[in-house]
Backbone as numpy.savetxt, mean C-alpha at the origin, in Angstrom:
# Nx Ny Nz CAx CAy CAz Cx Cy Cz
7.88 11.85 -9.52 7.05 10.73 -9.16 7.01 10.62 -7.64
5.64 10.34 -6.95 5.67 10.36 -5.57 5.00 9.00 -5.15
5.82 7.92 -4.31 5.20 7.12 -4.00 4.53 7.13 -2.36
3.25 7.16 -2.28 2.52 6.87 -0.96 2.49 5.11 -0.60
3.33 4.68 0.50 3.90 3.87 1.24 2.73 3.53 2.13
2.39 2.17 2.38 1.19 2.00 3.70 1.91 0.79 3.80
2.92 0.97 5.17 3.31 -0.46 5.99 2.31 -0.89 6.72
1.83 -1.89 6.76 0.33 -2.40 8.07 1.56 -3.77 8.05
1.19 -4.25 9.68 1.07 -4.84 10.40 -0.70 -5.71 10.74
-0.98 -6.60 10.15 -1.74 -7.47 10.69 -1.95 -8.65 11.64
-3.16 -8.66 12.68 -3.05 -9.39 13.08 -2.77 -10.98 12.71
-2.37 -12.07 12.96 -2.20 -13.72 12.39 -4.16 -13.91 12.06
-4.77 -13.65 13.18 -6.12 -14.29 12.97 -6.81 -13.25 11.90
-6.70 -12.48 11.74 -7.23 -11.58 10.52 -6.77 -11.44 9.49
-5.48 -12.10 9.64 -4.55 -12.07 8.18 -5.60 -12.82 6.51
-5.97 -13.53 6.45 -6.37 -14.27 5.31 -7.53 -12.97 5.37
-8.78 -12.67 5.99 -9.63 -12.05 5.80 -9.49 -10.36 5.50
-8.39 -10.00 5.58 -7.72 -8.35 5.07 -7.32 -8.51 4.10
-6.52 -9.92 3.66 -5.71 -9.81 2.49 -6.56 -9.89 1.48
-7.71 -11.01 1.56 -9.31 -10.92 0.44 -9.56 -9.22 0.73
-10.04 -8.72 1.60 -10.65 -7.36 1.14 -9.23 -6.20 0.28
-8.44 -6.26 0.80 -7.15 -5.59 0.53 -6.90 -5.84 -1.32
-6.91 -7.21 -1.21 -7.06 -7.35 -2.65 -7.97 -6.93 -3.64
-9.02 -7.35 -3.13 -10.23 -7.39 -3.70 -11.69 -6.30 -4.11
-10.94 -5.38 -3.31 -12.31 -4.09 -2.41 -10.78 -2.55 -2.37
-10.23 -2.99 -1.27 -9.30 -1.41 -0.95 -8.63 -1.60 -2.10
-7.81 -1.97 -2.72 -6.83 -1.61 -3.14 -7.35 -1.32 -4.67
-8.33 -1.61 -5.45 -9.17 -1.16 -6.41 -9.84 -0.33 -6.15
-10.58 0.04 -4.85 -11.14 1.71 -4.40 -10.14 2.40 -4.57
-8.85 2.20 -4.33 -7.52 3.20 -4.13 -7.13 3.84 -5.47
-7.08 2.62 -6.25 -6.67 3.29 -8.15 -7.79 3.15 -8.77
-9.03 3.08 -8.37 -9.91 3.57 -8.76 -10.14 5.08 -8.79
-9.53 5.59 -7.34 -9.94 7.46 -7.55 -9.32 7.90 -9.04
-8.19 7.18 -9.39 -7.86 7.83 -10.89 -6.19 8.79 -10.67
-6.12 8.51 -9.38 -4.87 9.54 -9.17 -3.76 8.45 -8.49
-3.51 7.49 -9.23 -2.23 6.79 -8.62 -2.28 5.71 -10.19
-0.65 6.25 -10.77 -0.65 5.17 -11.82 -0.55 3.55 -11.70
0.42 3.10 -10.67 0.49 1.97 -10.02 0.18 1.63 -8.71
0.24 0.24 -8.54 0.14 0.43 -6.92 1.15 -1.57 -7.00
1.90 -1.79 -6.30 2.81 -2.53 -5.69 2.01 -3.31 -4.81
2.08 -4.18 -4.05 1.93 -5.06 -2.39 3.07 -5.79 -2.10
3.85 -6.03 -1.23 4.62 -6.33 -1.04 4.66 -6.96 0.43
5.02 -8.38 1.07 4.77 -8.70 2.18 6.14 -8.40 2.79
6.65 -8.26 3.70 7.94 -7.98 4.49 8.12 -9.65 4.94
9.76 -9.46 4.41 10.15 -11.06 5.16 11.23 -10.75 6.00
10.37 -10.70 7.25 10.58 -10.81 8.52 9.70 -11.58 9.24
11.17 -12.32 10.61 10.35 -12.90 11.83 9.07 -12.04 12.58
7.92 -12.21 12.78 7.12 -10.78 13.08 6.37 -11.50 14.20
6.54 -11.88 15.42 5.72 -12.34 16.30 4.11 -12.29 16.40
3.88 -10.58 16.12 2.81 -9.91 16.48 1.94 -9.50 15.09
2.05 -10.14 14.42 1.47 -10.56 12.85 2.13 -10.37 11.73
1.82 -10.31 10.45 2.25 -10.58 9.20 2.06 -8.81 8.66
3.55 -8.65 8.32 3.08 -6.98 7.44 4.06 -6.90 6.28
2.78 -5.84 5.78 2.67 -5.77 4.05 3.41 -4.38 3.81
4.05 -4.20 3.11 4.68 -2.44 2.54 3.05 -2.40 1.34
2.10 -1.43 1.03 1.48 -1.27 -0.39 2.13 -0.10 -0.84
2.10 0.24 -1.94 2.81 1.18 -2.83 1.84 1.83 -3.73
1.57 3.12 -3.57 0.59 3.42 -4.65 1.59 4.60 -5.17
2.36 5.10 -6.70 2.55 5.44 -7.04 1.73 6.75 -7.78
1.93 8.10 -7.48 1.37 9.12 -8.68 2.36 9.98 -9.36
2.11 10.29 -10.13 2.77 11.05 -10.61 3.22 12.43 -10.27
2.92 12.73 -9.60 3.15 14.41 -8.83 2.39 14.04 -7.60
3.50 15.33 -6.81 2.46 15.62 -5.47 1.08 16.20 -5.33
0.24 16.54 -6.77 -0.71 17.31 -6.84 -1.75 16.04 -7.18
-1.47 14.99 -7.09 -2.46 13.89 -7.60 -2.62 13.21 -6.15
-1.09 13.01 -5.45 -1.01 12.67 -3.81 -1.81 13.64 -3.05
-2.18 15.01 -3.21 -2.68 16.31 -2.28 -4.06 15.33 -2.27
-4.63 15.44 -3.78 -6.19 15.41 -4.15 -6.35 13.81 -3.35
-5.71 13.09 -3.71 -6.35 11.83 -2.93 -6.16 12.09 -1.48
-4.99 12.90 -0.96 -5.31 12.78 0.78 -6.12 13.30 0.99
-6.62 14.41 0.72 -7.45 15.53 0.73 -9.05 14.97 0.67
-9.30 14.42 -0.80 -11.00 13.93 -1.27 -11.09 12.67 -0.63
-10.04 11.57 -0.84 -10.74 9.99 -0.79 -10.02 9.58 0.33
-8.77 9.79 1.02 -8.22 9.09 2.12 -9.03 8.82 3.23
-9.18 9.86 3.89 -10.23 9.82 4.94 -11.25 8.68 4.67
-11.59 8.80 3.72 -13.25 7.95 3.71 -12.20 6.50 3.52
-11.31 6.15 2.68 -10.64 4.83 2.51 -9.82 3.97 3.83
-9.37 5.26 4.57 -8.86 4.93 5.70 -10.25 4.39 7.00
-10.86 5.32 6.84 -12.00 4.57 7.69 -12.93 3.73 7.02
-12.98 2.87 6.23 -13.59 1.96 5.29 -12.34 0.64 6.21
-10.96 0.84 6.41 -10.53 0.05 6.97 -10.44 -0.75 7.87
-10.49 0.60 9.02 -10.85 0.69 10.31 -12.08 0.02 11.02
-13.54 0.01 9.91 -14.78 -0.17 9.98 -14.23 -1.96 10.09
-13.86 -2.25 9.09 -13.49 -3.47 8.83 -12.19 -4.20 9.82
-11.71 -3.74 10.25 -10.52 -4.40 10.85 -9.94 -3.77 11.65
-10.90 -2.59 12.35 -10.39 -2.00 13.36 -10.28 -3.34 14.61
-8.49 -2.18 15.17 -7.73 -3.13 16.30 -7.14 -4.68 15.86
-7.27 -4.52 14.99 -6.79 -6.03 14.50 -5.62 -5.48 13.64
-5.35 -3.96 13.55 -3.91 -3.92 12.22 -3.62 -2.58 12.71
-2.41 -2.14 12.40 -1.35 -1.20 13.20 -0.64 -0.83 11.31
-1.33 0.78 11.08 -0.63 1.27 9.96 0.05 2.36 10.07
1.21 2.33 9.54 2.15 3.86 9.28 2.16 4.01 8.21
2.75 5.29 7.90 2.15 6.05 6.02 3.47 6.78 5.64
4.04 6.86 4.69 5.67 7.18 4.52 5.33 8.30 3.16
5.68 9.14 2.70 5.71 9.41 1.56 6.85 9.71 1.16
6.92 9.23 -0.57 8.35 8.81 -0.94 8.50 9.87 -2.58
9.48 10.18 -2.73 9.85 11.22 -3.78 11.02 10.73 -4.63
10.45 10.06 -5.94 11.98 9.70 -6.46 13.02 10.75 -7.34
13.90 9.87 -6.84 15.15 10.82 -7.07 16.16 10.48 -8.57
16.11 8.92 -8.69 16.33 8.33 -9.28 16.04 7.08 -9.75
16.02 6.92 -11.06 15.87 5.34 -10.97 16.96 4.56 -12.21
17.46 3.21 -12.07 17.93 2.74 -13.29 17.50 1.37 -13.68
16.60 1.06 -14.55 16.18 -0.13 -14.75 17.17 -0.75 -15.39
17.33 -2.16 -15.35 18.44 -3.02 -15.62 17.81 -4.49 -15.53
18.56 -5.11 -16.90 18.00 -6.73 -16.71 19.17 -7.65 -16.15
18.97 -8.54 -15.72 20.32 -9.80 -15.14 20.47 -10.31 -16.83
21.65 -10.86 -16.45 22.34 -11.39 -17.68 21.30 -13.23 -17.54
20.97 -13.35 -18.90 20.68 -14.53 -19.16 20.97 -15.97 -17.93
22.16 -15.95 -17.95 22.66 -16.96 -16.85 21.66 -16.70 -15.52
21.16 -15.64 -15.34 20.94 -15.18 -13.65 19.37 -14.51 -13.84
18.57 -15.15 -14.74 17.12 -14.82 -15.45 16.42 -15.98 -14.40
């Protein structure tokens, strides 16, 4: 399983108007291509002077589903962003390979 990581950094004054398209537009173009089983959002809680940032998580199943989306749809999704909110947001891109996982529930008391 390979997860593709997009930390952004947004600006404060663009924040509400990325998070509607992000929600609403990118992040359904994204698992729309058909090659990411999940996808995560996650806001970072941290003090952040210089705006509000999000970890997104798009999960595929192999690196051969991650190739085809960097390869066919990134480009065009990444500048679909840019078009929209260029200079207003600061993104880095991580790719992640799991190694393990153990799902586990809290005991009743701690639900």
């Amino acid at each position: 399983m390979i997860v593709y990581n997009v930390t952004v950094n947004v600006d404060f004054d663009a924040h509400d108007a990325w998070l509607r398209w992000m929600q609403d537009i990118h992040i359904p173009d994204v698992m729309a291509t058909g090659l990411f089983v999940e996808q995560r959002m996650f806001r970072v809680l941290a003090d952040d002077e210089g705006g509000i940032t999000y970890a997104i998580q798009y999960t595929a199943p192999d690196m051969a589903h991650f190739e085809r989306y960097r390869d066919e749809h990134g480009p065009r999704l990444q500048a679909d962003a840019h078009a929209q909110f260029g200079g207003r947001f600061a993104a880095f891109r991580t790719l992640l390979e799991l190694v393990e996982s153990t799902p586990t529930s809290l005991p009743k008391d701690h639900a």
